[in-house]
C-alpha positions as CSV (number, residue, x, y, z in Angstrom):
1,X,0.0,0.0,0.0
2,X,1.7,3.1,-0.9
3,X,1.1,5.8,2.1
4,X,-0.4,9.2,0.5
5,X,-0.6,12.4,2.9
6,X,-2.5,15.2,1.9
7,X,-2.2,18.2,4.1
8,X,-5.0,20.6,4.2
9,X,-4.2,24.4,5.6
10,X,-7.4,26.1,5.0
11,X,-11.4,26.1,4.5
12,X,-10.6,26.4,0.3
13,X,-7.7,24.1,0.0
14,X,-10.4,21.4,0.9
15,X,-13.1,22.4,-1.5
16,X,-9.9,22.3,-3.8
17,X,-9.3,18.7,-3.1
18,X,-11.7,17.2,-1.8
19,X,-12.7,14.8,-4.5
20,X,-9.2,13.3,-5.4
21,X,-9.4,12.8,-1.3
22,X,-12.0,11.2,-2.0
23,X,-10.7,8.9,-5.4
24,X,-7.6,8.2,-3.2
25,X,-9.3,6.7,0.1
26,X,-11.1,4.8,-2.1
27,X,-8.2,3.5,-4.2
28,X,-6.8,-0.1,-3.4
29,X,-3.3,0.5,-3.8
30,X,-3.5,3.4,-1.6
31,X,-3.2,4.0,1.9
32,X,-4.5,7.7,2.9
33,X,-2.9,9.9,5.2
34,X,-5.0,13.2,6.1
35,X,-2.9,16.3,7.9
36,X,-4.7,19.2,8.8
37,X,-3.2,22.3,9.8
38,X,-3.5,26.3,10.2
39,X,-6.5,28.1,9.9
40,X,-8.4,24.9,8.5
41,X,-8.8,23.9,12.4
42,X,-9.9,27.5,13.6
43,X,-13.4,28.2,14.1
44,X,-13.7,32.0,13.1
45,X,-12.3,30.8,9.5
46,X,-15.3,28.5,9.4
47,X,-13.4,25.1,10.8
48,X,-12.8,22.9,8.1
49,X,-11.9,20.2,9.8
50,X,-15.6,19.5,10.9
51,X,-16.4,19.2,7.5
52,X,-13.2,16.7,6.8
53,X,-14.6,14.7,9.9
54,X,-18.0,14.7,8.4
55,X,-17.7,13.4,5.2
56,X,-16.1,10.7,6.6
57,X,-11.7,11.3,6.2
58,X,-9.5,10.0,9.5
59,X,-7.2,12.7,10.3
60,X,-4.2,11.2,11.0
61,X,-2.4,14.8,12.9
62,X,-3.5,17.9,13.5
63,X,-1.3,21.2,13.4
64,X,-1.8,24.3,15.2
65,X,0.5,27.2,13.9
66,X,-1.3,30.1,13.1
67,X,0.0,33.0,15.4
68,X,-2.5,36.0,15.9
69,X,-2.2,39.3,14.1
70,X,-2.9,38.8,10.3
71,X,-0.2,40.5,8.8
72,X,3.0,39.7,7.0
73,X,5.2,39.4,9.9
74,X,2.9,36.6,11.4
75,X,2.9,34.9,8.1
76,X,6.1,34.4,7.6
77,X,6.2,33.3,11.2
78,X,3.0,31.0,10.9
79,X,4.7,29.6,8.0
80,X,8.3,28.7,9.7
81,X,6.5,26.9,12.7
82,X,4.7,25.0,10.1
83,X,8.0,23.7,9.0
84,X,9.2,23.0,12.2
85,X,5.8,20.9,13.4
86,X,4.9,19.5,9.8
87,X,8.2,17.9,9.9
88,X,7.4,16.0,12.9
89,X,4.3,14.7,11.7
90,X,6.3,13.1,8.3
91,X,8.9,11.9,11.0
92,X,6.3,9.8,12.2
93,X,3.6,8.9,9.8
94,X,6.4,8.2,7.2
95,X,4.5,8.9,4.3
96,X,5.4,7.8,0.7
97,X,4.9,10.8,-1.4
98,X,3.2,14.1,0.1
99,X,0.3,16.2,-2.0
100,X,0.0,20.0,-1.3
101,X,-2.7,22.1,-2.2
102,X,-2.7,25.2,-4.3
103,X,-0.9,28.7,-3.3
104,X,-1.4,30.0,0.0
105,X,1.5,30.9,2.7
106,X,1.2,27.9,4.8
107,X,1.4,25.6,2.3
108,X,4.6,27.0,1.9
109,X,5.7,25.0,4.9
110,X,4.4,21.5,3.4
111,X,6.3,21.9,0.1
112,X,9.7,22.8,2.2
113,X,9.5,20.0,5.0
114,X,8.8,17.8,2.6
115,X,11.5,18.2,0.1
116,X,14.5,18.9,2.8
117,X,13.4,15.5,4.2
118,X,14.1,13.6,0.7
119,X,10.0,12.9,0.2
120,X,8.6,13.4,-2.9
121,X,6.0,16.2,-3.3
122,X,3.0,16.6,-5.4
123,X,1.8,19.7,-6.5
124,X,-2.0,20.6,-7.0
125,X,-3.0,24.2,-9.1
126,X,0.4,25.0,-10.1
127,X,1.4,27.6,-12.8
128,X,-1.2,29.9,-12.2
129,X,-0.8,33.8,-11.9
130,X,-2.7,36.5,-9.4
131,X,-2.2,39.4,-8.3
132,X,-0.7,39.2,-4.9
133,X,2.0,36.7,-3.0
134,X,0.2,33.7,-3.7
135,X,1.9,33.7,-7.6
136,X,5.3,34.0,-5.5
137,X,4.6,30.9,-3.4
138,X,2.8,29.1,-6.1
139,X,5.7,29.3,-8.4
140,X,8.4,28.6,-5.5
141,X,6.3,25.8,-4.5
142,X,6.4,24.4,-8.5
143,X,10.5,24.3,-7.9
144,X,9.9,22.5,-4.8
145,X,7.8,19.5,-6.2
146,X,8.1,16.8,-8.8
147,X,5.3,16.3,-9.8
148,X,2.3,18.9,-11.0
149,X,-1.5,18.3,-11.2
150,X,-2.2,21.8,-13.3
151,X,-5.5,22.9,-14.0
152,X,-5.3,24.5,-17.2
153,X,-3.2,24.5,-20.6
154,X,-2.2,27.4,-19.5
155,X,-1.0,26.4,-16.5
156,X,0.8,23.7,-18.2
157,X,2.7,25.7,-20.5
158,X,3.9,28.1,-17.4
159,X,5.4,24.9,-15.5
160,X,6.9,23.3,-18.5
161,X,8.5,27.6,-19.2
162,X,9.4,26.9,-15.0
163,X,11.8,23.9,-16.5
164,X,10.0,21.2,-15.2
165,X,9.9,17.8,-17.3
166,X,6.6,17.0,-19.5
167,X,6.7,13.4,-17.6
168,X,6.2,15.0,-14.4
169,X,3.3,17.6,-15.5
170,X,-0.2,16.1,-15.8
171,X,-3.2,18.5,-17.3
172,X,-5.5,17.0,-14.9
173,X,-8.4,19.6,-14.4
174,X,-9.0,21.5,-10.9
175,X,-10.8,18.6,-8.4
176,X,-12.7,21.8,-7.4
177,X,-15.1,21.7,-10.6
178,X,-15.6,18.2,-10.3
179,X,-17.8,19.2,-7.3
180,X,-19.4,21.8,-9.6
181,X,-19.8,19.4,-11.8
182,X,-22.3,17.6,-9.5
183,X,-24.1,20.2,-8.6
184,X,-25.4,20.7,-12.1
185,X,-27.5,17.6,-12.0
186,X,-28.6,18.7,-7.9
187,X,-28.6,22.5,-7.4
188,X,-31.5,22.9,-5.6
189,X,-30.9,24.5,-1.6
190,X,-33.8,22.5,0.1
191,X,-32.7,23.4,3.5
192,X,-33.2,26.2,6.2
193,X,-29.6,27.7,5.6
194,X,-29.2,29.8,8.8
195,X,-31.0,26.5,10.8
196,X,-27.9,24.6,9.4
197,X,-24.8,27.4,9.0
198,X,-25.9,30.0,11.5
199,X,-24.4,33.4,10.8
200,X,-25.7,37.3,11.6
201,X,-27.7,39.6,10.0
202,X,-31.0,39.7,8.0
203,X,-33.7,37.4,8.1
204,X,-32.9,35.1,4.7
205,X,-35.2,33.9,2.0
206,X,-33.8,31.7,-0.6
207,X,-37.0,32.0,-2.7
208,X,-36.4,35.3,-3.3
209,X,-33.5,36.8,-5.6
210,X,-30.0,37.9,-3.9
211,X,-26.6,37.8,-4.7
212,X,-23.1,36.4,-3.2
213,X,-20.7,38.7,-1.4
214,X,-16.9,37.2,-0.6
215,X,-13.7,39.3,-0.4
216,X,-11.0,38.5,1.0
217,X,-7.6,41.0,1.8
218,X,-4.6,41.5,-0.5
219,X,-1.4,40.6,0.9
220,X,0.8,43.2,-1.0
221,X,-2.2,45.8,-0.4
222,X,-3.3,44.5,2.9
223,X,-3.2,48.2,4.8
224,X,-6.0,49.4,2.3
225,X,-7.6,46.5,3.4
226,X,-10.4,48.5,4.9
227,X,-10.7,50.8,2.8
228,X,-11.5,48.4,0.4
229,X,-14.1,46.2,1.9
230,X,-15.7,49.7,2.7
231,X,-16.4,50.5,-0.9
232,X,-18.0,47.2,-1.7
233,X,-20.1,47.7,1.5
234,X,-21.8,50.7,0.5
235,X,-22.3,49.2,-2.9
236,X,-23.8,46.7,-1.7
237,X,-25.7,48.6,0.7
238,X,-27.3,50.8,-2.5
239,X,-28.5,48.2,-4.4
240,X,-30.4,47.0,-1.4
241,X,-30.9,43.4,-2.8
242,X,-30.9,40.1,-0.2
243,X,-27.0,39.3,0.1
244,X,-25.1,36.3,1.5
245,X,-21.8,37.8,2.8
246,X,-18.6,35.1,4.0
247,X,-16.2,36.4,6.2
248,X,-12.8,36.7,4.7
249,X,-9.7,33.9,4.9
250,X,-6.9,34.0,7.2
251,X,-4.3,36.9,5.3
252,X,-2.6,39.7,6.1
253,X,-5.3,42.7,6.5
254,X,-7.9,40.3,6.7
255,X,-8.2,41.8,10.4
256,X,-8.8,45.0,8.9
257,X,-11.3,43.7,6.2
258,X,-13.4,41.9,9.4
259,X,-13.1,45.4,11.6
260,X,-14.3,47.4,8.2
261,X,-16.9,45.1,7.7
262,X,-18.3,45.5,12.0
263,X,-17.3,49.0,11.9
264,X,-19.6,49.9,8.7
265,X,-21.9,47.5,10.2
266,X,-22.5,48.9,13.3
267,X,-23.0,52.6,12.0
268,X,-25.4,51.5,8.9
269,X,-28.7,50.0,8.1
270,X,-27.4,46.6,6.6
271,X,-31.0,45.2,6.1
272,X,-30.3,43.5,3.5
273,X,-27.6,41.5,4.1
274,X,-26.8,38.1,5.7
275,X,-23.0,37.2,6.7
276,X,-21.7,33.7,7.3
277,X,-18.3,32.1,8.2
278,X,-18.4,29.3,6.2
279,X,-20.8,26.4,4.0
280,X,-20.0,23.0,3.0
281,X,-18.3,23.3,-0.3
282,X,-21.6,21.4,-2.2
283,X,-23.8,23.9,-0.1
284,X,-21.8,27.3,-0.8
285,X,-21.7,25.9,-4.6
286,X,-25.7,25.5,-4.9
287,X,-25.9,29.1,-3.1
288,X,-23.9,30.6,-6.0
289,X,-25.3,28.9,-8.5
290,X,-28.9,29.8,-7.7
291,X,-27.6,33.7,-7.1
292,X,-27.9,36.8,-9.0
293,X,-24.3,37.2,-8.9
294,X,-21.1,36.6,-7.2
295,X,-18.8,39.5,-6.2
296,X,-15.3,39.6,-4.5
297,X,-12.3,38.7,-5.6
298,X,-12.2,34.7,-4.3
299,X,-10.7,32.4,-6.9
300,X,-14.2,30.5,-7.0
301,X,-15.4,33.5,-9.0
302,X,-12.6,32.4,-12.0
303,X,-12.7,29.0,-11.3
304,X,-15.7,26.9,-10.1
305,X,-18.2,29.9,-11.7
306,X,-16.8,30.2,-15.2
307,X,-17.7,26.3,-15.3
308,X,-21.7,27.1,-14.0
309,X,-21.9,29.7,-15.9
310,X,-22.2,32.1,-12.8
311,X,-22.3,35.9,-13.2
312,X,-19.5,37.7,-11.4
313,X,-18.0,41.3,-10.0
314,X,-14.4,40.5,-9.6
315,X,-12.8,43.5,-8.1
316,X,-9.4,44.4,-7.7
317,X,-6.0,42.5,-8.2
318,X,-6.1,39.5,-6.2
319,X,-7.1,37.7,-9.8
320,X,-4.7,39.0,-11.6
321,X,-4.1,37.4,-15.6
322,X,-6.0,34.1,-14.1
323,X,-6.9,32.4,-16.9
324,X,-10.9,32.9,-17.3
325,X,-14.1,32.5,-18.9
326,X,-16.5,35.1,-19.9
327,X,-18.7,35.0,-16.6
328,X,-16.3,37.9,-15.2
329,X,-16.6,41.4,-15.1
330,X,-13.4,43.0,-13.5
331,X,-13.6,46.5,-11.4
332,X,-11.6,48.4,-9.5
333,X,-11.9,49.4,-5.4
334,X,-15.1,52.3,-7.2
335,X,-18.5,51.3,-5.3
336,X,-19.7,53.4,-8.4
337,X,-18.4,50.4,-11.1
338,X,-18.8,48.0,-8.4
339,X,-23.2,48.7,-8.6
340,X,-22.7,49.4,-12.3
341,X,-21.4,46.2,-13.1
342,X,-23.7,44.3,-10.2
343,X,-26.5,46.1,-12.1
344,X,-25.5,45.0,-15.5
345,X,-25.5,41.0,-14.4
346,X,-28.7,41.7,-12.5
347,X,-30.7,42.3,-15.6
348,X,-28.6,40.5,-18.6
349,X,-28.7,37.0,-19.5
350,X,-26.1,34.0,-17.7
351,X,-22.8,33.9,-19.3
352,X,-22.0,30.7,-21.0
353,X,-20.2,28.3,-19.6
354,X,-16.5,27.3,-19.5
355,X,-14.3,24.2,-19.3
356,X,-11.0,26.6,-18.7
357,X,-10.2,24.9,-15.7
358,X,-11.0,21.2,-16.8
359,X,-14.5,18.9,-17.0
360,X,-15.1,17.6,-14.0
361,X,-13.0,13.8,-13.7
362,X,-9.6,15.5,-12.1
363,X,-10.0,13.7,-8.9
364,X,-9.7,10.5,-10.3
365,X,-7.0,11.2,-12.6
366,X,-5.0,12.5,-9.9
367,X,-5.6,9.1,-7.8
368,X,-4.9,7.3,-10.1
369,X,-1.6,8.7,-11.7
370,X,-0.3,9.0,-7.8
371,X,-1.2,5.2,-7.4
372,X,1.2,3.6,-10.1
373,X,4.0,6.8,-10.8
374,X,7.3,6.0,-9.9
375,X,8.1,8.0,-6.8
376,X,11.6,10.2,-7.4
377,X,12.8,13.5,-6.0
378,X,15.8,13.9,-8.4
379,X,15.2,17.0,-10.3
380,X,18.6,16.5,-12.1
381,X,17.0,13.4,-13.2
382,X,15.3,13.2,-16.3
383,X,12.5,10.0,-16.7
């Protein structure tokens, strides 16, 4: 049985992986090892471990090692004690090959214990480009791994221009539109969503329209932060249609997106709008589908909604030359083109939808290929 370890840092990583999670538990030849770590254990990020639990994954370690503060100082920090305690955890489960997810800071941590302890690494969403540190990591985390489950051609290209060897890159699709995938055939929210999720605000009412609200901060931008999530807020406050808000991830200024968000809060009518921590990834995808219109700048908006055909504000840089469909509309930090281009989705037709970022079968691809490659760390080596 060859020993897999997936390790899971945050509340998206596991939306971004869940079904090759899946494909791999399920797998014969496999034996799966499930590490979760940073702010995918905290509650105020929405606790994603409950939702590993619940669907049914053994966690084989947990690691705590997100310090408090949310800037870059703390990151960097958050990131070196992941190091220190995610090598501990491979010291003792002894895993056969090690998959890391995607592009944020502490996955930074994975890709580095892993490769200074001689185990092979896989790489999931590589060769992307945004706007903000997350390219850096991404791409230093490409150099770190040998082997790369991209989601795009595009992405291909970028990690074959990085130097790495066509035998080691695999055009898989993103596991995160595999989930989308499903929920075109069962989209319909048949539930009481603030009996099951909670969250504060206005009274909800899924029969009636409303639109999707998530923003998170900017690393290189994170002290306009507030300023920021201000100008959304009183575009959204303006149009005065029912709104599902999420909270914002665990980056630098995301403390000063949540005090901009309370702050605005506490000093304005906000009737309309209903804010959340988190949904299971199934749930949060039926809520967008079924909405108006998404806006923010979360990678969902490029990635899971160009495949559903999902209207969407992007605003800002965080997106950045991501490869997209044509469900996007990009603004700037303007509340005035922020309601103009919420206006325009609110009374045109769906955009079509995309297969950009794959059709819906990565997870088993990636389960597969992992199950029979042969496991190397030589990148001198050519196979």
């Amino acid at each position: 049985m060859r020993k897999i370890c997936v390790v899971i840092t945050a509340r998206p990583s596991y939306s971004r992986i869940k079904t090759a999670l899946i494909a791999l538990k399920n797998h014969p030849k496999i034996k799966l090892q499930v590490v979760v770590a940073s702010s995918a254990l905290l509650d105020r990020y929405g606790s994603a471990v409950n939702y590993i639990e619940k669907d049914g994954f053994s966690i084989d370690a947990k690691v705590y090692n997100i310090l408090e503060g949310e800037n870059n100082t703390v990151s960097a920090k958050t990131t070196g004690l992941g190091i220190i305690e995610l090598s501990s955890v491979f010291e003792n489960i002894k895993p056969d090959i090690v998959v890391t997810v995607a592009d944020r800071f502490e996955t930074m941590a994975t890709a580095i214990a892993s490769s200074y302890m001689n185990i092979p690494l896989a790489h999931i969403q590589g060769g992307e480009v945004t706007g903000n540190i997350d390219e850096k990591v991404r791409h230093a985390i490409t150099k770190l791994s040998d082997y790369h489950f991209v989601a795009s051609k595009d992405a291909y290209d970028r990690v074959r221009k990085l130097g790495e060897h066509e035998r080691k890159i695999f055009n898989t699709g993103c596991p995160s539109i595999d989930l989308a995938k499903e929920i075109l055939y069962e989209n319909q929210l048949n539930f009481d969503i603030e009996e099951v999720y909670g969250g504060v605000g206005s009274k909800t009412d899924l029969s009636k329209d409303y639109i999707v609200v998530m923003q998170h901060p900017v690393t290189n931008e994170y002290n306009e932060s507030r300023k920021q999530i201000t100008e959304t807020l009183k575009a959204i406050q303006e149009i005065n249609i029912q709104t599902f808000w999420f909270w914002p991830n665990v980056d630098a200024g995301s403390s000063g997106t949540s005090k901009g968000i309370r702050s605005y809060r506490e000093k304005n009518n906000l009737n309309n709008v209903h804010f959340f921590k988190n949904l299971e990834s199934k749930d949060f995808l039926k809520l967008i589908y079924n909405s108006k219109c998404l806006i923010g700048n979360s990678s969902v908006g490029i990635r899971e909604s160009s495949y559903l055909g999902i209207p969407v504000v992007n605003i800002g840089s965080r997106q950045n030359r991501r490869a997209r469909g044509n469900n996007v509309i990009d603004v700037d930090y303007n509340r005035e083109n922020i309601k103009k281009s919420i206006l325009f989705w609110l009374s045109s037709e769906r955009p079509k939808k995309s297969k950009v970022y794959g059709g819906g079968d990565a997870g088993k691809k990636i389960a597969e290929i992992l199950s029979n490659i042969e496991l190397k760390f030589h990148k001198t080596i050519v196979y």
